[in-house]
Each structure stands twice: as structure tokens, then as C-alpha cells.
KEFITOR-659988 format. One record per atom (N, C-alpha, C): y, x, z; residue in one letter. Coordinates in steps of 0.05 Angstrom, whole numbers, padded with zeros to 5 digits, always signed. Layout:
<rs>
YXZa...
</rs>
This chain:
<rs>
+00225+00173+00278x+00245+00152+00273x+00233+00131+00254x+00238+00112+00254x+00238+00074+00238x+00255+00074+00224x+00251+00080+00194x+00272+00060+00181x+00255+00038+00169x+00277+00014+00168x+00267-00007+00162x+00295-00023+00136x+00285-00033+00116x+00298-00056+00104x+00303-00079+00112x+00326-00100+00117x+00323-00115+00122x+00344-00132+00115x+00341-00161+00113x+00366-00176+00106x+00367-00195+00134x+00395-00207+00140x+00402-00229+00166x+00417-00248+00161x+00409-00273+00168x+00422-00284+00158x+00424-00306+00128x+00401-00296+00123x+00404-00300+00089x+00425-00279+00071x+00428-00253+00092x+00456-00241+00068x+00437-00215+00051x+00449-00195+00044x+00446-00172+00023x+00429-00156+00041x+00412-00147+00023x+00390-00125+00042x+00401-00096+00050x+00397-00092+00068x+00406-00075+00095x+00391-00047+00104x+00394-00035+00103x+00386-00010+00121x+00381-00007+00135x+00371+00003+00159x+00373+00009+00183x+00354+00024+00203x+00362+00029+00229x+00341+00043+00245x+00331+00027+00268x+00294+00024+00274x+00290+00008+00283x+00289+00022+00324x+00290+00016+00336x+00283+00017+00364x+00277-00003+00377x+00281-00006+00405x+00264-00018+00423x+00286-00046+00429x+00312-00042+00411x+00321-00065+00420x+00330-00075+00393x+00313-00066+00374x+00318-00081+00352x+00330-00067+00321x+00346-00080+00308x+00346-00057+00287x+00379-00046+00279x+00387-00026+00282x+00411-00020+00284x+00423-00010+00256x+00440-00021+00241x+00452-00019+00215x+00447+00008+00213x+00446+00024+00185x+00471+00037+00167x+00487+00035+00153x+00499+00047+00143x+00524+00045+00124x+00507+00027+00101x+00531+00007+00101x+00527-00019+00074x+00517-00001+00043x+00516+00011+00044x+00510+00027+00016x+00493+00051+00009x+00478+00047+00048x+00459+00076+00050x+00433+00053+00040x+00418+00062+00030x+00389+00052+00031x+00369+00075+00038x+00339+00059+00047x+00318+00075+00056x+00323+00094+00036x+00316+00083+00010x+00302+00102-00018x+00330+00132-00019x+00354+00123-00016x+00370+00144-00009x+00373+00164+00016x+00362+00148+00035x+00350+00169+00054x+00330+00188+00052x+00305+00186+00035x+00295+00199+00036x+00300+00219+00007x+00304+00211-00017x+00319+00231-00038x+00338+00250-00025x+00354+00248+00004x+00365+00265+00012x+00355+00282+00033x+00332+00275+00046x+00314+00296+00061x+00313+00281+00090x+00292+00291+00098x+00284+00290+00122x+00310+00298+00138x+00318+00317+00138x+00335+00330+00164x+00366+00306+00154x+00369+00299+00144x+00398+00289+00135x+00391+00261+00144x+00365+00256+00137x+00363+00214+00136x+00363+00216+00174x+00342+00236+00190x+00347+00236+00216x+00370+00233+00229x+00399+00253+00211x+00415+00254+00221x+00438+00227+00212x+00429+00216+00199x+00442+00190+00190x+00429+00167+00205x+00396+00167+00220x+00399+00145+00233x+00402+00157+00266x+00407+00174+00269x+00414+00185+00296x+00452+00167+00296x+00456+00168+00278x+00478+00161+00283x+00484+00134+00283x+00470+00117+00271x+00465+00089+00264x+00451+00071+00295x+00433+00099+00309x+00431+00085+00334x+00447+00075+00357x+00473+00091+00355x+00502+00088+00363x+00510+00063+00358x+00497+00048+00333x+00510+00016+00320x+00493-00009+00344x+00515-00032+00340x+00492-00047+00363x+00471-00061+00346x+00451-00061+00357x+00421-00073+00336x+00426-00105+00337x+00409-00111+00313x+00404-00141+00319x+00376-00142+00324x+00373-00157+00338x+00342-00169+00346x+00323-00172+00320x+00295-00163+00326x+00286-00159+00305x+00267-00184+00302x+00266-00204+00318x+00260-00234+00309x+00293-00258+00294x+00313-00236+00288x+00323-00252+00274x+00330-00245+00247x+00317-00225+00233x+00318-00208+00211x+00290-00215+00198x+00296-00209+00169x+00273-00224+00154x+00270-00185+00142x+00250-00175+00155x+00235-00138+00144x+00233-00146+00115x+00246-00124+00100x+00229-00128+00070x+00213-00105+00068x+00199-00096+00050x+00190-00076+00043x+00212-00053+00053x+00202-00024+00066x+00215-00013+00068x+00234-00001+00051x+00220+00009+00032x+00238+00027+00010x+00231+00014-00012x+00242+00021-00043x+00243+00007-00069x+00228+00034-00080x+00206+00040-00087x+00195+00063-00102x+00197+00061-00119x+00201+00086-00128x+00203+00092-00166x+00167+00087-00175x+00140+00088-00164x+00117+00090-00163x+00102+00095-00147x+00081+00070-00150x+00067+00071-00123x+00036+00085-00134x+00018+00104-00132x-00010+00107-00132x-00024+00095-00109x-00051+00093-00119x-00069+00079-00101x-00082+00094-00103x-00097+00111-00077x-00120+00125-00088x-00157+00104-00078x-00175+00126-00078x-00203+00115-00061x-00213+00132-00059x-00191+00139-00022x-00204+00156-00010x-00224+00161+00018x-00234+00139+00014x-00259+00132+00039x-00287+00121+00029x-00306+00145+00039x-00326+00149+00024x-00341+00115+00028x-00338+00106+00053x-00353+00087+00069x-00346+00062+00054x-00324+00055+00052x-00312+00041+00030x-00326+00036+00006x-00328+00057-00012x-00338+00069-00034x-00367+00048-00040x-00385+00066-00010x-00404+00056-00003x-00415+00028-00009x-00394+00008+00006x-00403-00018+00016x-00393-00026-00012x-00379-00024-00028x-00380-00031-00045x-00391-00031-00076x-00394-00011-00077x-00410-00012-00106x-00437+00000-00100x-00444-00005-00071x-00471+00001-00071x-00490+00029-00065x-00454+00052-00073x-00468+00073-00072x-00445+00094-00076x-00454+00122-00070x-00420+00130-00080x-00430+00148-00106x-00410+00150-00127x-00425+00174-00152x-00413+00196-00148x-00430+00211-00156x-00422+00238-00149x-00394+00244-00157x-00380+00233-00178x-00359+00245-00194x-00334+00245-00174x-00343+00220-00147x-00319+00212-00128x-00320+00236-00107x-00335+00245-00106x-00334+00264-00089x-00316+00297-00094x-00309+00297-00128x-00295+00320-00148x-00272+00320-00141x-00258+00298-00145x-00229+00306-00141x-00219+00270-00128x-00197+00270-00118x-00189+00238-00116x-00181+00230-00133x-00176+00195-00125x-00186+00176-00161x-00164+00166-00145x-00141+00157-00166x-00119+00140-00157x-00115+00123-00186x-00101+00099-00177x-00091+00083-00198x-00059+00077-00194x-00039+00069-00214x-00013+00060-00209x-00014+00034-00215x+00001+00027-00193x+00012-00011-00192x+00031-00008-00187x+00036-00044-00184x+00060-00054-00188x+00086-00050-00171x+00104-00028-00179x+00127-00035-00156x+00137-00058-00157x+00146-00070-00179x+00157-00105-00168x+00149-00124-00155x+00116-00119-00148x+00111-00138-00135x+00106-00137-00104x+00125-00114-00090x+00122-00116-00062x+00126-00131-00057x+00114-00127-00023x+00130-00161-00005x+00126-00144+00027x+00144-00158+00039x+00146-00141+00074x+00122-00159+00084x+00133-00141+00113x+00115-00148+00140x+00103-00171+00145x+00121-00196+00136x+00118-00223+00139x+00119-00243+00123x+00123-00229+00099x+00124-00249+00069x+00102-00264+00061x+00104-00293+00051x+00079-00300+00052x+00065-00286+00022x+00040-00289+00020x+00027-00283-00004x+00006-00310-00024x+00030-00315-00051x+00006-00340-00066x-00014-00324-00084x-00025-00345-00081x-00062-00330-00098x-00048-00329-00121x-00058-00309-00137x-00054-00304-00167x-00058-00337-00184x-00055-00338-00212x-00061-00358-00221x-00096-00341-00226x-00106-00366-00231x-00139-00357-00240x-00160-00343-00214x-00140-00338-00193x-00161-00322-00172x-00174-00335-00156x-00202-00342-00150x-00215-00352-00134x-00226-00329-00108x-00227-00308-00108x-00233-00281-00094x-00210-00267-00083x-00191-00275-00062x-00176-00271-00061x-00181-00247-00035x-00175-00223-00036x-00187-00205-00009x-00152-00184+00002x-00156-00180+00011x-00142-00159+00024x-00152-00122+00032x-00135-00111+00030x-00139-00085+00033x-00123-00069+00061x-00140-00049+00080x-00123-00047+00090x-00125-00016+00092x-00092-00001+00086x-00087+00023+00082x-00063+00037+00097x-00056+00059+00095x-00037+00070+00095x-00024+00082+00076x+00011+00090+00079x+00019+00099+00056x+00037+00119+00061x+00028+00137+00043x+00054+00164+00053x+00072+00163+00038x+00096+00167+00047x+00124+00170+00023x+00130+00205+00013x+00129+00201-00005x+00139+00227-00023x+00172+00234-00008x+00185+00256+00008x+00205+00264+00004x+00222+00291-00014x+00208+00299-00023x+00216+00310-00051x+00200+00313-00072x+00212+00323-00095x+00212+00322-00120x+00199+00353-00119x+00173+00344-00135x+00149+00369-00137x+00134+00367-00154x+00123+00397-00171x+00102+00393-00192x+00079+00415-00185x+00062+00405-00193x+00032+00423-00184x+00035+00433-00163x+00035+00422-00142x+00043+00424-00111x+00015+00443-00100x+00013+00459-00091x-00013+00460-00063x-00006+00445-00050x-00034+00437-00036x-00032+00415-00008x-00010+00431+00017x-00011+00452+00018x+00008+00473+00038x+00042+00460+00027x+00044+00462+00006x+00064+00453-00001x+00073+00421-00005x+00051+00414-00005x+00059+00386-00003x+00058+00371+00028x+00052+00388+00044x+00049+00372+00064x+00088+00377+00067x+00099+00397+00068x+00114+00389+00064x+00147+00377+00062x+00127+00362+00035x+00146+00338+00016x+00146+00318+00035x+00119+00317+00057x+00119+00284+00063x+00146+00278+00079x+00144+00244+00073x+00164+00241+00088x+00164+00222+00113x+00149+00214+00106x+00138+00190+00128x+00116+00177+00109x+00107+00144+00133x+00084+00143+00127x+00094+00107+00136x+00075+00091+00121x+00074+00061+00130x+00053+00043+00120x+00049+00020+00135x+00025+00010+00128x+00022-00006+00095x+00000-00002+00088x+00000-00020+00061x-00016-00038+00058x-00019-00058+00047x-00045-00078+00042x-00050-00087+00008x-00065-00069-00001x-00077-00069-00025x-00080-00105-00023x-00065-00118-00035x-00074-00152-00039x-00098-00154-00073x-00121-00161-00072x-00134-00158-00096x-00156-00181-00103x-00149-00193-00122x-00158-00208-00133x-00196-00205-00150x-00207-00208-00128x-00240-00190-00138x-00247-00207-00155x-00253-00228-00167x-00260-00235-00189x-00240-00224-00220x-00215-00228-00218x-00199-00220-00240x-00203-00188-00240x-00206-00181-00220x-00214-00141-00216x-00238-00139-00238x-00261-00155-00217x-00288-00151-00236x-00287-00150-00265x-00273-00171-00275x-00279-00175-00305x-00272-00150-00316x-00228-00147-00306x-00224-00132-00328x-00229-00099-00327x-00258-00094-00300x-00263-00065-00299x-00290-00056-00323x-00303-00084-00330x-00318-00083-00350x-00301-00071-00370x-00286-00078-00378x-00278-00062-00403x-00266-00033-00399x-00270-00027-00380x-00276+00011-00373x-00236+00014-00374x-00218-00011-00362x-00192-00002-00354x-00187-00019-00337x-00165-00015-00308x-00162-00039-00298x-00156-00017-00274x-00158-00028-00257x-00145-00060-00249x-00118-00060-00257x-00116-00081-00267x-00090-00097-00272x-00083-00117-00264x-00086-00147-00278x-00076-00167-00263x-00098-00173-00232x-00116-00165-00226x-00135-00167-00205x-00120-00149-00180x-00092-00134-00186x-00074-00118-00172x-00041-00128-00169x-00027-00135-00194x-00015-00124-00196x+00000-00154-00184x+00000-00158-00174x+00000-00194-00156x+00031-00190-00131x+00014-00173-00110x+00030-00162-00090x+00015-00143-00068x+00039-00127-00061x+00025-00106-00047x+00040-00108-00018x+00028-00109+00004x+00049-00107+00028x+00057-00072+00038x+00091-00065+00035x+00095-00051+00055x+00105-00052+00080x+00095-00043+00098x+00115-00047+00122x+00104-00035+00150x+00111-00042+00168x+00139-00062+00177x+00161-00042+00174x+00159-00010+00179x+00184-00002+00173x+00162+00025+00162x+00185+00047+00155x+00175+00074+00149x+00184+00094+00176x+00157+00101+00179x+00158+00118+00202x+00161+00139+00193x+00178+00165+00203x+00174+00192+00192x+00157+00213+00201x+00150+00226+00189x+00136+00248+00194x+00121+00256+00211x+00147+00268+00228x+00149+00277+00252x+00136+00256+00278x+00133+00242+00281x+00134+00220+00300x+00090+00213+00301x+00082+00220+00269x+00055+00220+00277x+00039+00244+00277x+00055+00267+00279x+00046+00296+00282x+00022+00301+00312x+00032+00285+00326x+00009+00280+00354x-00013+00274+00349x-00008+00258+00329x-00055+00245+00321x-00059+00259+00306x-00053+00282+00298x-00067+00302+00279x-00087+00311+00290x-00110+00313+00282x-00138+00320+00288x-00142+00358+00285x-00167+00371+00292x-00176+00398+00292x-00177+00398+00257x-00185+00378+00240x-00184+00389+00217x-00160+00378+00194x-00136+00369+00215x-00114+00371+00191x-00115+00343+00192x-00129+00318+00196x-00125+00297+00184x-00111+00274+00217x-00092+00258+00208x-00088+00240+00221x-00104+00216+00239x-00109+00217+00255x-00129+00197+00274x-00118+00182+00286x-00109+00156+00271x-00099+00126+00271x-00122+00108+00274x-00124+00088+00295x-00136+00070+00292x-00123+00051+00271x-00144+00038+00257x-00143+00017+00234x-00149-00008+00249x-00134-00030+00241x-00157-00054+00254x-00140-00079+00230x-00161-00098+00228x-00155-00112+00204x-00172-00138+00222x-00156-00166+00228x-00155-00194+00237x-00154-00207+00215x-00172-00237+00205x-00166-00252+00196x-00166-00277+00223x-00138-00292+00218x-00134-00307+00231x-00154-00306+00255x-00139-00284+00268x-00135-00273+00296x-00174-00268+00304x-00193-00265+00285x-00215-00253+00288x-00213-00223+00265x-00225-00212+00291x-00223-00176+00282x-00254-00181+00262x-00239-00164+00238x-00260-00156+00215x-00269-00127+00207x-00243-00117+00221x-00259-00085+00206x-00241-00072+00224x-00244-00044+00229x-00235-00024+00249x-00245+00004+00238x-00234+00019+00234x-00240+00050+00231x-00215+00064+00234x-00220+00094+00238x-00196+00119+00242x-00188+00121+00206x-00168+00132+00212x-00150+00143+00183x-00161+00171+00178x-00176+00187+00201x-00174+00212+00189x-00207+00213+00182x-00215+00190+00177x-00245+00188+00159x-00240+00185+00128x-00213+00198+00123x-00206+00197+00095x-00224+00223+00083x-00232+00219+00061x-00248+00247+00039x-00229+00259+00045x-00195+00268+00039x-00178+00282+00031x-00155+00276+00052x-00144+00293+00063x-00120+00283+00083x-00102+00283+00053x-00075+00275+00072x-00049+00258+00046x-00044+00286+00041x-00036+00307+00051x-00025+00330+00028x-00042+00330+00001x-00071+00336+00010x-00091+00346-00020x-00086+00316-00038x-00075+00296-00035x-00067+00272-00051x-00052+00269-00069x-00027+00281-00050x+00002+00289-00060x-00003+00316-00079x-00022+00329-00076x-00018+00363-00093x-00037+00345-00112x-00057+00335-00113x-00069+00315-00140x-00057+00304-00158x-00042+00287-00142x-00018+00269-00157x-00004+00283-00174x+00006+00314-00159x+00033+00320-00178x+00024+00343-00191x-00010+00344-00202x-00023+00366-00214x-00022+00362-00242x-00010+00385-00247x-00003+00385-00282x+00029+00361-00286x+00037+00355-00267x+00055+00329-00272x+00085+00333-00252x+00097+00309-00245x+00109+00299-00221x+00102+00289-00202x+00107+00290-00170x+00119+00278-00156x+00145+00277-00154x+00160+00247-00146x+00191+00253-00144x+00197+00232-00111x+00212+00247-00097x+00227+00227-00070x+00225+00206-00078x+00211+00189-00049x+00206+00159-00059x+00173+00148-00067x+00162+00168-00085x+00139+00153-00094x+00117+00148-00072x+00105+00125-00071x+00088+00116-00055x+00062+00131-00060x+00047+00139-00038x+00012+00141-00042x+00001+00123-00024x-00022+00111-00029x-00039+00089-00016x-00064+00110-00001x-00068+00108+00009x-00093+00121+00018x-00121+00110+00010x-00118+00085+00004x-00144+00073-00004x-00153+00056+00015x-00174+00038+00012x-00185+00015+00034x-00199+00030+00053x-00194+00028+00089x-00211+00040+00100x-00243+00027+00100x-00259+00044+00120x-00286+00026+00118x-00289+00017+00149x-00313+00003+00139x-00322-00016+00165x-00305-00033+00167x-00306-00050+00147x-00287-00084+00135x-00258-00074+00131x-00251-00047+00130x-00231-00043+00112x-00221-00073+00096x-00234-00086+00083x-00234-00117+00059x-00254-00130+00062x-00251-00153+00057x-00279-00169+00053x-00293-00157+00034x-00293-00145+00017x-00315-00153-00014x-00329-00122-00003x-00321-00102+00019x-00345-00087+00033x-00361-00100+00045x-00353-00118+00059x-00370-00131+00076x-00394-00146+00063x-00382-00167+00038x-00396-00177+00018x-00419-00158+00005x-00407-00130-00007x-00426-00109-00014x-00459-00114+00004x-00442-00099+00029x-00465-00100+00045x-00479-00124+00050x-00475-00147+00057x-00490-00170+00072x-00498-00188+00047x-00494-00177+00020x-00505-00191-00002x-00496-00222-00010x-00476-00227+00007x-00462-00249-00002x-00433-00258+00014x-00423-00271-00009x-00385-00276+00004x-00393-00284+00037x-00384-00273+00048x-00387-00275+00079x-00377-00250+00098x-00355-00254+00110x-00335-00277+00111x-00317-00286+00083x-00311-00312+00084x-00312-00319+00055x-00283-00321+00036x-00275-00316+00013x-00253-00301+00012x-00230-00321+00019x-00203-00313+00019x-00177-00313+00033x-00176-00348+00017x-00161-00361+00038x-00151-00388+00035x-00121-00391+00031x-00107-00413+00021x-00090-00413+00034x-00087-00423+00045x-00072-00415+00077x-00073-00426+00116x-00077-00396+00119x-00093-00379+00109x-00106-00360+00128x-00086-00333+00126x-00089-00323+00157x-00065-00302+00167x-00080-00278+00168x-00070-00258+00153x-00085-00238+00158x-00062-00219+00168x-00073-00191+00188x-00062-00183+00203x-00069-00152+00199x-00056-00133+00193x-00064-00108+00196x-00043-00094+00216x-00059-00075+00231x-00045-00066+00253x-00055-00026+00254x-00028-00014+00254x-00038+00012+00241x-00024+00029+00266x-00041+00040+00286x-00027+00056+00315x-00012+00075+00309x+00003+00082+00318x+00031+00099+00312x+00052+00087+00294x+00036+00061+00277x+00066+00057+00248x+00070+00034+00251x+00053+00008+00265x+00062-00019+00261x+00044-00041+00256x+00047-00066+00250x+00034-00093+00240x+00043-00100+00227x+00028-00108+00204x+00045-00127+00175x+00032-00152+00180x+00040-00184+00177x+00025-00198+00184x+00032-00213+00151x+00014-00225+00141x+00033-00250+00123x+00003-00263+00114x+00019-00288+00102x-00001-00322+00101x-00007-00326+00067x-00035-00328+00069x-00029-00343+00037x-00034-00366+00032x-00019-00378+00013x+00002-00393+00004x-00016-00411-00021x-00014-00424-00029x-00017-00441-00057x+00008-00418-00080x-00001-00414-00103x+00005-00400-00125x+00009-00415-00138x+00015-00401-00161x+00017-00418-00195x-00009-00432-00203x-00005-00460-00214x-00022-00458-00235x-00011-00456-00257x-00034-00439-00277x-00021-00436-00302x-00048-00444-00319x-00031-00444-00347x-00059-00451-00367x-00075-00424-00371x-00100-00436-00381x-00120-00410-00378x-00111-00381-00401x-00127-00363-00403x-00107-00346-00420x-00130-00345-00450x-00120-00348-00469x-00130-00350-00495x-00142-00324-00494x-00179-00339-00509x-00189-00317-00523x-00193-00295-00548x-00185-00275-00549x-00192-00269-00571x-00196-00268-00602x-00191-00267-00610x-00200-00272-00637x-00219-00260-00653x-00240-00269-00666x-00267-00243-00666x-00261-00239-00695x-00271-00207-00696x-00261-00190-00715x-00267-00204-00746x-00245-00194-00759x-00252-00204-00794x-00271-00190-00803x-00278-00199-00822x-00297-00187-00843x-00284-00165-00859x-00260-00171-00874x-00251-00154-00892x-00231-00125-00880x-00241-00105-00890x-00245-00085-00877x-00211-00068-00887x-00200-00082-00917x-00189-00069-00925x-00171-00100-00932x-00136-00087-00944x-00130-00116-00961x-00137-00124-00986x-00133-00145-00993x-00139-00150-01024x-00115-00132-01039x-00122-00127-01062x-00105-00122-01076x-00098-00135-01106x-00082-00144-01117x-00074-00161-01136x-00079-00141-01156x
</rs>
């Protein structure tokens, strides 16, 4: 099953279940994120019933992000990826998976446009998948976390590679080089529905394919991940929480997964980074297409440096 967010009309954002003729309400006060805090078997049986409602056409609905997460991780889990970009992979990535947390406020759906950060000249795209957390779990095994899952939807790591670069020099980050906007969408697929591309060793086998303005850039399977999404989810919630709702990213796939792999490899910006005019397109088999445009951003004034350290080590004292 599809659930999808959505508003019509210009009115209040919506619920609903998507099919072949479009997207059919739920109750004014169900949301995704409450569908899944209440389980798999219950949200099925709530849009089983919602398919009974008449749909509206889904070219006259504006998709938002599917669900509102309490937290999204990002992991980097594709070795190839890894590769094209920093040149090489270190051994340490190979120990356990490496995730980071961003921004929930700054989602945007399927078709939202995207403005460049202020300050970003490196403007790239990421293209991923994302599993949704359906329950609340601590120090999970992967046996047990598979599962929590609850479904799965596409994501697009949006990242600012010059503002990334700088602030990873100082050994923390990414932050503002991330925390900009992230695409979810087009709806949340559940579970059940991509249990068929499961591969001989557990992992999902999705074709990836990533268009800039309608030329194909990168293409690879999902189940060339280091770690399928359970061992992610038992990472995540090792020593800690997972709770219903929280997002995992899978990480940039490879083979132009983003530009700045491609850049890695071919030793210079080429193809050259994101404009605004230019449409980028990710398309993820079994879950959907997110499409969206970027845009002219803020300008803002530059951000003050520093102030270099005093001399006096201690205060005066009178």
C-alpha cells in the first residue's frame, strides 16, 4: 500500500491512500506519522478502508513529504560511493555504519522546488532510499528490526559541497552544507509490497536511476548497499532509541549516485554543479519519482569571522 500526504486546493494537509486512480482520503485527523505509531496491520486496515473513498486525481494535489519524522539519520552505506569520492574507502567504514542526523524541518515533497542555500556555489543532489521506523525499539538485532520496518520511500540527500567541505575540516559537520532540504517522496510504500525484490542475501534489488534535466547520470541496484536496512536500524538503536516514524537514509548510491562522485573520479566539476532551471529526477522501482527544480535562494550577508584568541589567559584582578 501508498500512503501519501497531500494538500488540494490550497487547503490543510491530508492523508491518504494512493492507487491507480489517484489518491483517496483518510479521516481529516488520521496522519501518515499516526499510521505508522499504530502499526503496520492497523494503518493497512485504515487505508483498506479509505480505498472505498472516491480519490482525487493525483495531478491535482500538491504530494508533500510523506510523513513529519521525529528524526531523520543519514547513513554511508555504499562502498562505491565512498570510493568516488574521497578517493578511497578507510578501513574504519567498513566496522560498523556511519550515519549523521539532519534536518527534519527542512523537507520538501515529490515536486517542491529547491533554492540554493545562501553561500552555495556546489550545489549536488543525492540519490537514496529511506526506511521508516514502525516501532519503538532499543538495541534491536537486525532479526528484530527487520521487523520494526515499516515501509520505505525515496530520498534526495540535497548538499551543498563547498559549505560541506569547509565545515568537515573542522572534524564536525555536515551542517549547513545539509541541513537546507531533503526530498521525501512521492508517497511511503509499505513493507510488504517490496518483499518481491529481495535478493538470495537479504538485501532489496531496486533499480536506482538519477536524470539531470532528462539526461541519465547515474544508475545502480539498492542491494549494493554494505548493510541491508535491518543491520541500520539495529545500529541506530544500539545502546539508544529507535521510535515509529524515524527516518533512515540509506546513503548516496554509486555510479553517479551525485555529481561530486563523478567529479571524484573524472578530476574535475563535470557534469557541472546544479543551476537554477535545472530538473533533477530520481526514480526508485517499486517506490516512485521525486522530481523538483532549483530555484534562485537567499542572498544573505556573508557570515562573520571569528575572533582570534586573547592573550590574557586569566582576569585582571583589582
Amino acid at each position: 500500500m501508498r500512503f501519501a500526504s497531500y494538500s488540494h486546493g490550497g487547503g490543510l494537509t491530508r492523508a491518504g491512500v494512493v492507487s491507480d486512480a489517484g489518491v483517496h482520503p483518510l479521516s481529516p485527523n488520521e496522519s501518515v506519522l499516526d499510521l505508522v505509531r499504530a502499526g503496520l496491520p492497523a494503518a493497512l486496515a485504515a487505508g483498506t478502508r479509505a480505498l472505498g473513498e472516491p480519490a482525487v486525481p493525483l495531478d491535482a494535489v500538491r504530494l508533500l513529504p510523506p510523513l513529519a519524522p521525529p528524526t531523520i539519520r543519514d547513513f554511508v552505506a555504499f562502498e562505491e560511493h565512498v570510493e568516488g569520492i574521497a578517493g578511497g574507502v578507510v578501513p574504519e567504514w567498513y566496522e560498523a555504519p556511519t550515519f549523521y542526523f539532519t534536518n527534519p524541518y527542512a523537507l520538501i515533497g515529490a515536486a517542491d522546488d529547491v533554492p540554493v542555500p545562501p553561500g552555495c556555489e556546489l550545489l549536488d543532489f543525492e540519490l537514496e532510499v529511506a526506511v521508516v521506523v514502525g516501532r519503538d525499539g532499543s538495541s534491536l538485532s537486525p532479526e528484530q528490526a527487520r521487523e520494526q520496518i515499516f515501509g520505505y520511500t525515496v530520498l534526495n540527500d540535497w548538499s551543498a559541497r563547498d559549505l560541506q567541505r569547509r565545515e568537515m575540516k573542522v572534524m564536525l559537520g555536515p551542517a549547513k552544507g545539509k541541513d537546507f532540504a531533503t526530498t521525501l517522496g512521492p508517497w511511503l510504500v509499505t513493507a510488504d509490497e517490496l518483499e518481491p525484490y529481495r535478493d538470495d542475501d537479504g538485501f532489496l534489488a531496486l533499480d536506482l536511476r538519477a536524470f539531470v534535466n532528462g539526461e541519465l547520470v547515474g544508475q545502480d541496484l539498492l542491494s549494493n548497499m554494505g548493510w541491508p536496512f535491518e543491520e541500520l536500524i539495529a545500529y541506530a538503536s544500539r545502546g539508544t532509541e529507535v521510535r515509529a516514524g524515524d527516518v533512515l537514509g540509506s546513503g548516496t548510491c554509486g555510479n553517479g549516485g551525485c555529481l561530486a562522485e563523478l567529479w571524484g573520479r573524472r578530476g574535475q566539476t563535470e557534469p557541472p554543479a546544479l543551476r537554477p532551471g535545472d530538473l533533477v529526477e530520481l526514480i526508485v522501482e517499486g517506490i516512485g519519482t521525486v522530481r523538483n527544480r532549483v530555484v534562485p535562494g537567499l542572498t544573505l550577508p556573508p557570515v562573520g569571522a571569528a575572533r582570534t584568541r586573547s592573550v590574557p589567559r586569566v582576569r585582571k584582578r583589582g
